[in-house]
C-alpha positions as CSV (number, residue, x, y, z in Angstrom):
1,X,-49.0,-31.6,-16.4
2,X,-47.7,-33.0,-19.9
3,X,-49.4,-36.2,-19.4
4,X,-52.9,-34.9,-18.5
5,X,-52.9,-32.1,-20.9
6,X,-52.4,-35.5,-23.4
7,X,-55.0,-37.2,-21.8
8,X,-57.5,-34.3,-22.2
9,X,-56.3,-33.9,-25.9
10,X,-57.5,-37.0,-26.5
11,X,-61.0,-36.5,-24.4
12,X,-61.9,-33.4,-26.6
13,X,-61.2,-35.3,-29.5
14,X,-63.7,-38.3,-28.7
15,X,-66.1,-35.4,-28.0
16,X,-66.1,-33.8,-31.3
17,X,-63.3,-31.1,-30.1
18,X,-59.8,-30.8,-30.7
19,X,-57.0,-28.7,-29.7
20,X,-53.3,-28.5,-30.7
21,X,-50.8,-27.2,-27.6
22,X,-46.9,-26.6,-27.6
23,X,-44.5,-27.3,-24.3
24,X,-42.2,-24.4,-23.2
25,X,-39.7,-25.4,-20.6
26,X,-37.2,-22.6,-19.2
27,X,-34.0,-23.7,-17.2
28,X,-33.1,-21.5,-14.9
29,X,-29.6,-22.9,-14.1
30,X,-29.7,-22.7,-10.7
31,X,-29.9,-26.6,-9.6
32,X,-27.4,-29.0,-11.4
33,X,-30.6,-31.4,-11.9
34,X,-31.6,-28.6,-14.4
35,X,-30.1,-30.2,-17.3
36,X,-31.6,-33.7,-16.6
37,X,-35.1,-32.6,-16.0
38,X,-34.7,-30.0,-19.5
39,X,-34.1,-33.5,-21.2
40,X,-36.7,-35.5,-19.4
41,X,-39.3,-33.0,-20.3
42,X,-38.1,-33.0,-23.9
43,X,-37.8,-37.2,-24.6
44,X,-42.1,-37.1,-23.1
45,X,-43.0,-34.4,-26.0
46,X,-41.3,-36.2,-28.8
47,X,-42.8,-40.0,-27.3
48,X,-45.7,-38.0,-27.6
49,X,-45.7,-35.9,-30.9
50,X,-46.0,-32.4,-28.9
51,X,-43.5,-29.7,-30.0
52,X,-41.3,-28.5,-27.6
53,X,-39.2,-25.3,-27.1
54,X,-36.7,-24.8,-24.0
55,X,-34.3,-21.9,-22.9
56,X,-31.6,-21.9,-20.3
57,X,-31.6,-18.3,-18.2
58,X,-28.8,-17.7,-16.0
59,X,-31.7,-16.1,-13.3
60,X,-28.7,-15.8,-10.6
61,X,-27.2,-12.9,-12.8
62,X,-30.5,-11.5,-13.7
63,X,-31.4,-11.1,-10.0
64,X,-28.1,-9.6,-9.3
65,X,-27.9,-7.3,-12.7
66,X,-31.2,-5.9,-12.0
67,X,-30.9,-6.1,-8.2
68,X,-34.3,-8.1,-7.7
69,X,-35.2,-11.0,-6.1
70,X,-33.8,-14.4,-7.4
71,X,-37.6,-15.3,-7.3
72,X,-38.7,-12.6,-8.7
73,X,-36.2,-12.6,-11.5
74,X,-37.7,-16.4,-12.3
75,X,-40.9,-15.5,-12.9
76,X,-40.1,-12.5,-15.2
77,X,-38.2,-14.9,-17.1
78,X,-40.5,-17.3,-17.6
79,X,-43.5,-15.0,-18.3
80,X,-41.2,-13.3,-20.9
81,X,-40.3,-17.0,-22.5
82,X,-44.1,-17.8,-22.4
83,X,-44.7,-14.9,-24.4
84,X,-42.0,-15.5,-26.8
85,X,-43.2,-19.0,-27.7
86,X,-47.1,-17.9,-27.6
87,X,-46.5,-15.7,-30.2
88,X,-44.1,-17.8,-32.0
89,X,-46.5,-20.7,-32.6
90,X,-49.6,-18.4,-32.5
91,X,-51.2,-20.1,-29.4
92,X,-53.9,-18.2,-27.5
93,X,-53.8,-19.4,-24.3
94,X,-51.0,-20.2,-22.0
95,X,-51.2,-22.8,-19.4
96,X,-49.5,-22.6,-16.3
97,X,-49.1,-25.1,-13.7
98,X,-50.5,-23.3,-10.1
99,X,-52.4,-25.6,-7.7
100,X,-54.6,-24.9,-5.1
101,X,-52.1,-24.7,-2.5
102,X,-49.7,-22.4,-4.5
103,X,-53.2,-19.8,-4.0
104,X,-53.3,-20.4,-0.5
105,X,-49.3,-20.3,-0.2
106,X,-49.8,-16.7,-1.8
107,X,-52.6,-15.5,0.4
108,X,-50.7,-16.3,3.6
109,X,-47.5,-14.4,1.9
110,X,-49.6,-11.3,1.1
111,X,-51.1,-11.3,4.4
112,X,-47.3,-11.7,5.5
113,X,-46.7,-8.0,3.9
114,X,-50.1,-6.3,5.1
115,X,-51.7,-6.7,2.2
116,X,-55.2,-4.9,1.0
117,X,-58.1,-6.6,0.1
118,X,-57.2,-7.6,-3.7
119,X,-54.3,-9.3,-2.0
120,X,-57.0,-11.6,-0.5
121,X,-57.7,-13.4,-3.5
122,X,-55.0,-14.9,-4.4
123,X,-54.1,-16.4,-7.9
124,X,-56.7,-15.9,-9.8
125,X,-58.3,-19.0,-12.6
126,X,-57.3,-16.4,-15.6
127,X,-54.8,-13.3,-15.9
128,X,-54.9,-10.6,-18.8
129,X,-57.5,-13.2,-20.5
130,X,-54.2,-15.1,-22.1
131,X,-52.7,-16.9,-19.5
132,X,-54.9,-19.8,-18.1
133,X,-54.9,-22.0,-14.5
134,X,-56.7,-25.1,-15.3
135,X,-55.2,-27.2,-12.5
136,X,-56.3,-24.3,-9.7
137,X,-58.8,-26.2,-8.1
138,X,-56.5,-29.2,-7.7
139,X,-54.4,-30.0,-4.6
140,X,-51.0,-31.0,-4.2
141,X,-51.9,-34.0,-2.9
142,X,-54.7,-34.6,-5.9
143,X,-52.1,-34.0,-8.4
144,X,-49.5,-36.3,-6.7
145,X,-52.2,-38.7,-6.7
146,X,-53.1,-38.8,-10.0
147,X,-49.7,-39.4,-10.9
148,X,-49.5,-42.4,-8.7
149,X,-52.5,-43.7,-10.5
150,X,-51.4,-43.3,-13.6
151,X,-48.1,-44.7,-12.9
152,X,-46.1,-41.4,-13.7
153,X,-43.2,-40.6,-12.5
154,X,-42.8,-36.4,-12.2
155,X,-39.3,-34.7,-11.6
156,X,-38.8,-33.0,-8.7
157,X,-37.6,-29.7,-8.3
158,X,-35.1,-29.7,-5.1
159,X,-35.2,-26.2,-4.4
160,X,-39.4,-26.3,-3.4
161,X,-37.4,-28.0,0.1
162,X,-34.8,-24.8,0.6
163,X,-36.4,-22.4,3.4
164,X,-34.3,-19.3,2.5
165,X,-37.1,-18.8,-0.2
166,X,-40.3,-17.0,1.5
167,X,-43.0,-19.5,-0.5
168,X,-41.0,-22.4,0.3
169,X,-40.9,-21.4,4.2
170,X,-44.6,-20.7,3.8
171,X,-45.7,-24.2,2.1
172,X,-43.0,-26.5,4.1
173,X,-43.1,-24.7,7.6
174,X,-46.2,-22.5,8.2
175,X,-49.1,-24.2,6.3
176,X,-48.4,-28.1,7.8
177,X,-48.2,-26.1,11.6
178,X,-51.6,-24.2,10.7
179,X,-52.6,-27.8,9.4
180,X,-51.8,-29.7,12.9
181,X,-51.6,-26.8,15.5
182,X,-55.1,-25.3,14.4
183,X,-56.9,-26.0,11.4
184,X,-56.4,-29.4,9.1
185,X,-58.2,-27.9,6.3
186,X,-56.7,-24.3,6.2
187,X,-56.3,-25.0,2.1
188,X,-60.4,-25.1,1.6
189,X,-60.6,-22.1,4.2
190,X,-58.2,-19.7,2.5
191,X,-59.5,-20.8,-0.9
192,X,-62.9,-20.2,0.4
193,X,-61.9,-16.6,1.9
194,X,-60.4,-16.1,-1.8
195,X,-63.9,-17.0,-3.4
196,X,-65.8,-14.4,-0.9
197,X,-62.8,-11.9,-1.6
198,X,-63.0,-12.0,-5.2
199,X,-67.1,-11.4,-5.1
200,X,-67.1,-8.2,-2.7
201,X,-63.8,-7.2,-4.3
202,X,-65.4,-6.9,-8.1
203,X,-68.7,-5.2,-6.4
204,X,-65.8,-2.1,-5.5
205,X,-64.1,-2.6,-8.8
206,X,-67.7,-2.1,-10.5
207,X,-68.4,0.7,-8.1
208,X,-65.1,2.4,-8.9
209,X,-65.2,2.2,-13.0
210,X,-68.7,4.0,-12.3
211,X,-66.9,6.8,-11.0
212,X,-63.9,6.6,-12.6
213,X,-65.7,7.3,-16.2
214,X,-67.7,10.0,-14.2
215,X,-64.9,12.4,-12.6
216,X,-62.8,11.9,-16.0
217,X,-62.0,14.4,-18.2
218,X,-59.7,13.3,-20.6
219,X,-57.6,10.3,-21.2
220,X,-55.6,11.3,-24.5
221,X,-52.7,12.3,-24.3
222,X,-52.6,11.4,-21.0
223,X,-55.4,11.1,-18.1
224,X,-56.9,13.8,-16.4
225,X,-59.3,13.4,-13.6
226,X,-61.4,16.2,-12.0
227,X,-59.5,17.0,-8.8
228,X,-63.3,18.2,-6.8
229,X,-65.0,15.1,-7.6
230,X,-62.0,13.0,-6.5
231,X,-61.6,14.8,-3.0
232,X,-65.0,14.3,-2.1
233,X,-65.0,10.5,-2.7
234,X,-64.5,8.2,0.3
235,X,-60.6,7.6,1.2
236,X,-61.0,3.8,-0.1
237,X,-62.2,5.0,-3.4
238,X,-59.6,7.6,-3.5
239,X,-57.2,4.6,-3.2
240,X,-59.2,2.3,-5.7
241,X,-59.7,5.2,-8.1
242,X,-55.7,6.1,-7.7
243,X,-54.5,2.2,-8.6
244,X,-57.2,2.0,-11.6
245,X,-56.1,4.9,-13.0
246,X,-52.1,4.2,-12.5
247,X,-53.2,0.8,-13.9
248,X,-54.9,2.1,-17.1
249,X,-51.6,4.2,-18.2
250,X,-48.5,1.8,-17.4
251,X,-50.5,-1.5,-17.7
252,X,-50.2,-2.5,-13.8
253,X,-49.3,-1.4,-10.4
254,X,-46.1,-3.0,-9.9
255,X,-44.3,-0.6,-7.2
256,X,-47.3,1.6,-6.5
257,X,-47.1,1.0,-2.3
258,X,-49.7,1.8,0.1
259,X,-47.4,4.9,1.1
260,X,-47.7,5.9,-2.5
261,X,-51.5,5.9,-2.5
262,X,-51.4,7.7,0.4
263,X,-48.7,10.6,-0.5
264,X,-51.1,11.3,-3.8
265,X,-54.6,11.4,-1.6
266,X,-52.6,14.4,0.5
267,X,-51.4,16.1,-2.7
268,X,-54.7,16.3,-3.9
269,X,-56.5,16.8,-0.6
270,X,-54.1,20.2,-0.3
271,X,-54.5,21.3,-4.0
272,X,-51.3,23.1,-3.9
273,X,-49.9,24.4,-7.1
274,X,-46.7,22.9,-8.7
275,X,-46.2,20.0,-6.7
276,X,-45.9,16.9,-8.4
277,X,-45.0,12.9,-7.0
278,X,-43.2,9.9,-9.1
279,X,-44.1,6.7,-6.4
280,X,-41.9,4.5,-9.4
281,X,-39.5,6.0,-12.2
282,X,-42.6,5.5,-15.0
283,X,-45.3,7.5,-13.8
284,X,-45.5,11.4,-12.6
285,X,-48.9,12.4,-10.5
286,X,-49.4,16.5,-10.5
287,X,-52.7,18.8,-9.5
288,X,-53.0,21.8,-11.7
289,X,-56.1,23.6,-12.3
290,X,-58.5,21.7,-10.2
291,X,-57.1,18.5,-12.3
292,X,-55.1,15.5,-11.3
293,X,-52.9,14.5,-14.3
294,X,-50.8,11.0,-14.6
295,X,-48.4,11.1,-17.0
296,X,-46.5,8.0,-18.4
297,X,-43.0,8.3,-18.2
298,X,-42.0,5.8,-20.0
């Protein structure tokens, strides 16, 4: 990744363009190779003039502090370091490193948990406009051959070989027995799939703004939504519209479940008076007055 972001820096400039980019590199102390590949990653930016900022995590005691995933507890870390050193240096985009099997690895896991059909997509090229995916399109196996051409020599991270982690099971055990019991090119089908997913899927998300800014009735302080237009909407807008809104006041959906969705549809379907539902800690969902209100609780 270093060396080809170098080699396109030097593209641009022959083309009249020119960009300056930073390195981040988080340890997350879990392998004793950490250290090693923290100072391997640091001697290529100063060979190569690029500034470079590191931070060591313990993500073990994150994980078990806040009771998540060690995996999970990673990639908060690192997103929260990213945004640290973004705003530190003033950059505007950042780069991160998924391929085109990491998308297909993450459409087979969200298939994996019954998934809905955003979870059909995949990783998308760009998130929140900031944070970029320029090597997406690229397989493994392009990437690994690049390297070879170029006579690189990349570190490699030991734990991508321990099963015990879902994506590793996924990419090391399922995929290469999809590849050789039933389909050799299951990476251009699911990243196909992910293409036709993400055209029908903006169609809804188009279709539900229009009726999002159509049933609303207020969104200061809070959102209010008028509950007689809602009930008489399909139940897969009902779910759309629900996840929008949720999205528009905390920002996401992060713990919203499909039992969630469905608990609110019933609340609203039943209209009955002082009833009110929390699906996580920072959001509260109550009908009152022919209204369905969402309140951050933040």
């Amino acid at each position: 990744m270093l060396y080809i972001l170098y080699e396109l820096e030097q593209e641009f400039q022959e083309d009249g363009i020119s960009f300056c980019f930073s390195v981040a590199h988080i340890n997350h102390m879990i392998r004793k190779e950490a250290k090693e590949d923290e100072q391997f990653v640091k001697e290529n930016c100063q060979n190569l003039g690029v500034k470079f900022f590191s931070k060591s995590i313990d993500v073990k005691e994150i994980a078990h502090t806040k009771k998540i995933g060690i995996e999970e507890a990673g990639r908060n870390s690192r997103y929260e370091f990213f945004d640290e050193i973004a705003k530190k240096t003033g950059a505007n985009k950042i780069a991160i490193a998924h391929n085109a099997n990491d998308k297909a690895e993450t459409i087979i896991m969200n298939l994996l948990r019954g998934t809905g059909l955003s979870g059909l997509k995949g990783i998308e090229p760009m998130k929140n406009g900031k944070y970029i995916r320029p090597l997406l399109e690229c397989t493994r196996e392009e990437i690994e051959n690049y390297c070879k051409e170029k006579k690189l020599e990349p570190r490699i991270d030991k734990t991508n070989f321990d099963n015990s982690y879902t994506r590793n099971k996924v990419r090391n055990v399922v995929i290469p027995y999809i590849k050789k019991e039933f389909n050799p090119n299951i990476l251009e089908t699911l990243n196909r799939l992910s293409e036709l997913v993400k055209e029908e899927n903006a169609y809804i998300t188009r279709q539900v703004k229009d009726i999002y800014n159509k049933i609303i009735i207020q969104e200061k302080p809070h959102i209010i939504l008028d509950l007689k237009q809602f009930n008489k909407q399909e139940t897969v807008i009902k779910s759309r519209l629900l996840l929008y809104t949720i999205t528009k006041v905390l920002g996401n959906c992060q713990g919203i479940a499909k039992i969630h969705i469905e608990d609110i549809i019933k609340l609203c379907q039943n209209n009955i008076g002082n009833k009110f539902l929390t699906p996580n800690q920072n959001i509260k969902i109550f009908v009152k007055n022919g209204q369905i209100h969402f309140l951050d609780q933040r």
